[in-house]
C-alpha positions as CSV (number, residue, x, y, z in Angstrom):
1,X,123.4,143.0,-206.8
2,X,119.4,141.4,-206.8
3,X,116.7,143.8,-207.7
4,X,114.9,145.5,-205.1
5,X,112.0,142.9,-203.5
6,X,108.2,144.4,-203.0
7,X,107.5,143.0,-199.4
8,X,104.4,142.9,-197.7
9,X,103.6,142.3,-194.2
10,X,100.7,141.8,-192.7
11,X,100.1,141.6,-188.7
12,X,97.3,139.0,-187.5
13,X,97.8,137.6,-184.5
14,X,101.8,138.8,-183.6
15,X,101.3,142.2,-184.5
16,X,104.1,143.3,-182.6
17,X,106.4,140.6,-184.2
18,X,105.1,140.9,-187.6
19,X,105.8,145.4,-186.8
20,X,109.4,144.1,-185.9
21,X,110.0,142.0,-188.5
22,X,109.2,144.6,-191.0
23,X,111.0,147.1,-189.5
24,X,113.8,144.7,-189.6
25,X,113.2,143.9,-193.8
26,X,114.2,147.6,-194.3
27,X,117.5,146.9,-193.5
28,X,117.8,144.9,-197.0
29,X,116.9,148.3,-198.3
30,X,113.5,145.9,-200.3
31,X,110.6,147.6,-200.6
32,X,108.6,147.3,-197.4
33,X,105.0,148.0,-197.0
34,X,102.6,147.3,-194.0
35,X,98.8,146.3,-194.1
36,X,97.1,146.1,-190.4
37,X,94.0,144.0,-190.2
38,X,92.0,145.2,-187.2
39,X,93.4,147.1,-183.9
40,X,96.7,147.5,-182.8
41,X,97.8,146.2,-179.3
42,X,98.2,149.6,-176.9
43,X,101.6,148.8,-175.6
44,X,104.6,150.3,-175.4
45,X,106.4,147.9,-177.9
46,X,103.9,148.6,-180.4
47,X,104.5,152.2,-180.8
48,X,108.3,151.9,-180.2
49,X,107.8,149.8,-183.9
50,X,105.4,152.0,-185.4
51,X,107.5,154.7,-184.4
52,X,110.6,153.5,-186.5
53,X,108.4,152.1,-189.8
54,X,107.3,155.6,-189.9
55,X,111.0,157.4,-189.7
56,X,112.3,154.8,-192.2
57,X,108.5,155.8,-194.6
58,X,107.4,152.4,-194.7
59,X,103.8,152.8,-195.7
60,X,100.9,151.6,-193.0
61,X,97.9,151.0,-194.5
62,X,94.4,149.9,-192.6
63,X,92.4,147.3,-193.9
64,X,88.8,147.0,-193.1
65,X,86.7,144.1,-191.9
66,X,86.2,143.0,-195.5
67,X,89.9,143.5,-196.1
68,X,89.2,145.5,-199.2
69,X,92.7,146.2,-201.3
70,X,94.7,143.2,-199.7
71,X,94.1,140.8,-202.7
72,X,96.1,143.6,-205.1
73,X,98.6,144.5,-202.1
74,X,99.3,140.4,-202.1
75,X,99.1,140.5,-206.4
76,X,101.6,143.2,-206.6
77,X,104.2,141.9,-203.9
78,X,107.1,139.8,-204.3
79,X,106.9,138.3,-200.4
80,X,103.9,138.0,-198.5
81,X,104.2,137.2,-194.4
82,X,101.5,136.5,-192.3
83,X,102.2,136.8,-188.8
């Protein structure tokens, strides 16, 4: 059995996608964490995704126009995806 990975996503342009691709890494029980650059789209599809990272406590963090913290969330992950 491989050790537990540090995943990071990060939603850019998909930000749907990249939410249901993450929520789809926790099924490889890895270590799954979330940073949001800008706004969130207001759909339906959106929440249904933020709605499950949060029941499986995958942490959301918000990153602000200067993107403070992302170079040390990138530094202390094993995977990185842009989407």
């Amino acid at each position: 059995m491989s050790a537990q990975k540090r995943i990071l996503v990060v939603p850019i342009s998909k930000k749907v996608e990249a939410l249901r691709m993450a929520t789809g890494l926790t099924l490889l029980d890895d270590q799954v964490t979330v940073a949001v650059w800008g706004e969130m789209p207001d759909a339906p599809e959106a929440a249904e995704q933020l709605e499950a990272l949060e029941f499986v406590e995958v942490p959301l963090a918000r990153l602000d126009r200067d993107m403070d913290g992302l170079a040390e969330r990138i530094i202390n992950s094993d995977m990185v995806y842009f989407v």
